[in-house]
N, C-alpha and C positions, 0 to 999 in steps of 0.2 A: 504494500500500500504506500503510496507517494504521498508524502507532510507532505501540507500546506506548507508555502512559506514563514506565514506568521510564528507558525509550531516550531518550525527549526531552528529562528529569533529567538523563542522563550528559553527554546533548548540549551542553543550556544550561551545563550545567559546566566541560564541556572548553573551551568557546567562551569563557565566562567566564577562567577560567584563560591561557588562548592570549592575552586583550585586556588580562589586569593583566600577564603576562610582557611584552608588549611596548609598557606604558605604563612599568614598573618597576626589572624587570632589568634592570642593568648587562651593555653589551657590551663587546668588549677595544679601547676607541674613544673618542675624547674630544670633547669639543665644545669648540670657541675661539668666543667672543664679545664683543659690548662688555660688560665689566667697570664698574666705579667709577670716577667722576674725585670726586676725595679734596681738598676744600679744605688745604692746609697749613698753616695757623693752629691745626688741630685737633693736629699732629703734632710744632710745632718750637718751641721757646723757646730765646730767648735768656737768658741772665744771669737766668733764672728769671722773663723776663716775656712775656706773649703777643703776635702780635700782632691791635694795636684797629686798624693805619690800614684806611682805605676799600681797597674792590676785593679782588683775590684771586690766587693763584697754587695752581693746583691740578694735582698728577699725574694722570696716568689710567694707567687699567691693562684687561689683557685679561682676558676672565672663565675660569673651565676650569671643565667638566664632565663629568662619565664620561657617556658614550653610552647610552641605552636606545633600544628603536626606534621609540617616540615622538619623543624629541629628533632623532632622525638624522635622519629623514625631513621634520620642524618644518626643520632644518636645509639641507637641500636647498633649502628653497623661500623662505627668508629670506636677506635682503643682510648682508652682516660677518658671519655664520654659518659656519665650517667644522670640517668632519669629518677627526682625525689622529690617527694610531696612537698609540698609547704609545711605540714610537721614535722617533718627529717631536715628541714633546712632551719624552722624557727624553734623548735621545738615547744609546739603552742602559744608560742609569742604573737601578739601583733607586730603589725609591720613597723610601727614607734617603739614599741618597746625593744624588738630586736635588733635596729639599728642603735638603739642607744646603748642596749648589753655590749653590741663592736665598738661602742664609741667608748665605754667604760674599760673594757677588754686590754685595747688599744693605750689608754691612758696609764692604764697600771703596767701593761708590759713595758711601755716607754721609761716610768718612773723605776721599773726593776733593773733595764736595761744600765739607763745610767749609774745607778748604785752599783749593779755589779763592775762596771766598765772601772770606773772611778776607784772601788776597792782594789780591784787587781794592780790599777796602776799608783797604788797608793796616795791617790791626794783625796784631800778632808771635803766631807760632804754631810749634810744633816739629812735624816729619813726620819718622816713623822709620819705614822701610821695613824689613821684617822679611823678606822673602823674597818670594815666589809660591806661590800659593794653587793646588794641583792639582787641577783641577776633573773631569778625564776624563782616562784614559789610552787613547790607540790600542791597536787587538787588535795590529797590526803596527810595535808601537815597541818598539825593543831592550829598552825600559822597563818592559813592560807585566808586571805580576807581582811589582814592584822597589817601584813607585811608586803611592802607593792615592789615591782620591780624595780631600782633607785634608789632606794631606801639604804642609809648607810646603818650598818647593827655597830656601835659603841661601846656595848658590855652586854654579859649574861650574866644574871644573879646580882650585880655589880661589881664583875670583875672585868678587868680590862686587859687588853692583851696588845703583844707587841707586833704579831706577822697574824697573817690566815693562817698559817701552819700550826702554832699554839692555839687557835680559838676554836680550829677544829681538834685538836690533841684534848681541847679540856672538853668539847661536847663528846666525844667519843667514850670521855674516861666516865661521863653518867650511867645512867640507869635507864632505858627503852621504859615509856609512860612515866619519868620522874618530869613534874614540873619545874620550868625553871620562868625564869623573867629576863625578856630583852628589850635593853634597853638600846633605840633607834631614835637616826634624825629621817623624818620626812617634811619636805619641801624649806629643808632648815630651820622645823620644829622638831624639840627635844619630847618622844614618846614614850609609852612604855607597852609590852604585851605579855602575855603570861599565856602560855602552853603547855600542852607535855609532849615531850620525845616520843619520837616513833623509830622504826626500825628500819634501817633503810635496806633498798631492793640490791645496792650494787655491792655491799660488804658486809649487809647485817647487821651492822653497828647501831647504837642510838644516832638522833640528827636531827634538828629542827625541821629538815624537809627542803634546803632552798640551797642553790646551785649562787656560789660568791666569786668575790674576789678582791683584791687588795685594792682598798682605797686610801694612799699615798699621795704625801708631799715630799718633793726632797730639794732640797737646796747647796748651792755650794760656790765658792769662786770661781771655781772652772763652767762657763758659761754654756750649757750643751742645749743646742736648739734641733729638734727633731720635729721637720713638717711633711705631716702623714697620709695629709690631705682628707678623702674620701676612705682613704684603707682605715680599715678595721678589724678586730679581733687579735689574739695575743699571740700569734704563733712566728712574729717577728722578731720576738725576744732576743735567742740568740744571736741571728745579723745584726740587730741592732748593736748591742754589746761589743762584738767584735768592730764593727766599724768606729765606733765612740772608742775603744779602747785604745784602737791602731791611729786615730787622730790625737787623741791625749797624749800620747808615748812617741808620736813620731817613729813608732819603730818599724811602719813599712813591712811588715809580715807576707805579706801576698808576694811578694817577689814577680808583680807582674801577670801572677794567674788571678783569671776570672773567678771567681769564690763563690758559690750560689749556698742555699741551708732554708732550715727549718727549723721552728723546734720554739716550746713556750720557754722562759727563766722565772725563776722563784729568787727568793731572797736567801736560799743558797747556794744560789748558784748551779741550779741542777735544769737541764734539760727536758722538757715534758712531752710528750707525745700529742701530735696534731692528726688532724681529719685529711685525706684529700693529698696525704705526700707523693703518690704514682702521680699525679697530674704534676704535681710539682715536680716531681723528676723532669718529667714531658719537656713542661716551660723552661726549666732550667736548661736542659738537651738541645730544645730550636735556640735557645740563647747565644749556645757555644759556649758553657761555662766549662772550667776546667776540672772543680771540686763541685762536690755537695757535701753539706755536712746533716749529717739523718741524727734525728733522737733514738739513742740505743735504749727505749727503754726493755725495762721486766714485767712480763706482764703475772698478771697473781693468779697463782695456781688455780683456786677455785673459778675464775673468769677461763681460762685457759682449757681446765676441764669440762667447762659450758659449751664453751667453742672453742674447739678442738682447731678448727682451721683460721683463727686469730693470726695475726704473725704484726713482732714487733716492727715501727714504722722503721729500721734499717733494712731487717727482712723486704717489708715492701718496697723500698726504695730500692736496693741492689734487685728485687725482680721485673720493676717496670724499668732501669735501666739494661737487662737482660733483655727482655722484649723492644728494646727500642732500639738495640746492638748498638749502646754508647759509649763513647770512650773515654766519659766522665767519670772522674774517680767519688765512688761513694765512700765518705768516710762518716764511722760510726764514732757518737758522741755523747755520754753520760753529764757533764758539764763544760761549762765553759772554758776552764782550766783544760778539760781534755782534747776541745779545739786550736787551745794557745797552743798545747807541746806539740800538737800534729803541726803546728804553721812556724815552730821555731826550730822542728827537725826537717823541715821542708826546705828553710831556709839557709 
């Protein structure tokens, strides 16, 4: 039977239509891929100067995209490419509150960054810990309703503490359903909540129920100005560090190689494991870097024994550099100091 012309107009239209909705429109879906790796010379001065020496030290990062059903199915069939809901990306967050968890992330890794950089290279610097950064509260934490995302916690019971590390060490050492009291600032009002501990899903431990992080000031004569722009999240700790350190000391470490990495720091100086480092391999790979430096971490038997096929982020890193046949040296790193002696035996 021979359409009308009219009919084959509606046809070529609707077909039209149907191929821009699914080159265009946004699905409720995101894409993770390799991202930017980010020279840090663009990002960090010291004492108001840049740095000129050879080589380089550069973060990478993972890219995020809303889903259309172009990219999804692009995605399917490309390596470091995947597809994750909006709760694998936010983790129940809204889209304000999650950007500000990276804004906060970001701020406490910077403030860590410089402290460690500045200890190793021994000059004086002040760190005022001002509380914990509320970044998520559990549906099922006595908390939850009490305590909003932003929220700085100041003390439990009234006591007060000097890192995240001790404030989780003294919730830990209570009792699962012991009441305690925390004391929080919101909107720069001093509050107070009173809950009982619960057990948490990922150690069994007691825990108020709410995912933190270091809310810090530091101060010091050595001037370090770190501009981050738009990035966010903590997992530039390490780079950071290294770059400030190698500015502060003038000691030129790199000998000229490209240096790419990953990995959070803590206030001892330790290395933490990040989401997303095969993409980062990736980015770092088309970059042309010469190093990577991977968090070695350990992962905890009983996590290990859940899943079985877990692999710490150096594992992953030396396997997406396998699959990519790069000739990037992957180097594994527990702390910061164990990046120094890999770049002072290098050198």
């Amino acid at each position: 039977m021979k359409l009308k012309p009219w009919i084959k107009s509606v046809i070529i239209v609707l077909i039209g239509l149907a191929v821009a909705a699914f080159v265009i429109v946004p699905l409720p879906f995101y894409i993770e891929a390799p991202g930017a790796t980010i020279n840090l010379k663009e990002l960090i001065t010291v004492d108001g100067k840049a740095d000129e020496s050879s080589g380089s030290f550069s973060l990478t990062s993972v890219g995020i995209r809303q889903a259309t059903g172009l990219l999804a199915v692009k995605a399917k069939f490309t390596d470091f490419e995947d597809i994750i809901s909006k709760e694998e990306l936010t983790g129940g967050a809204t889209s304000e509150e999650y950007n500000q968890m990276q804004k906060y992330y970001m701020e406490s890794s910077q403030n860590a960054a410089i402290e460690q950089a500045l200890k190793l290279a021994n000059q004086s610097y002040t760190m005022k810990f001002e509380g914990v950064y509320v970044m998520s509260v559990e549906k099922n934490s006595n908390f939850y309703g009490k305590l909003a995302v932003g929220d700085t916690v100041t003390k439990v019971d009234g006591k007060t503490f000097k890192s995240s590390e001790e404030f989780m060490k003294y919730i830990k050492s209570q009792e699962v359903g012991q009441s305690v009291t925390v004391t929080f600032l919101h909107a720069g009002e001093e509050k107070e909540a009173t809950g009982d501990l619960i057990k948490l899903s990922t150690d069994k431990k007691p825990g108020i129920g709410i995912t933190l992080t270091d809310h810090t000031e530091i101060s010091s004569d050595t001037n370090v100005k770190i501009n981050a722009g738009s990035i966010g999240g903590p997992s530039a700790g390490l780079m950071f560090t290294l770059e400030i350190y190698d500015q502060v000391t003038g000691s030129n470490l790199r000998q000229g190689k490209a240096i790419a990495g990953t990995g959070t720091i803590n206030s001892s100086g330790e290395v933490g494991r990040i989401g997303g480092i095969d993409k980062k391999v990736a980015s770092a790979n088309q970059a042309g870097m010469d190093i990577f430096f991977a968090p070695d971490d350990t992962l905890d038997p009983a996590i290990k024994k859940k899943y079985p096929e877990l692999k710490s982020n150096y594992e992953e890193a030396k396997a997406a550099a396998e699959k990519l046949d790069s000739k990037m040296k992957i180097v594994p790193v527990k702390t910061v100091q164990d990046a120094l002696d890999y770049l002072k035996k290098m050198s």
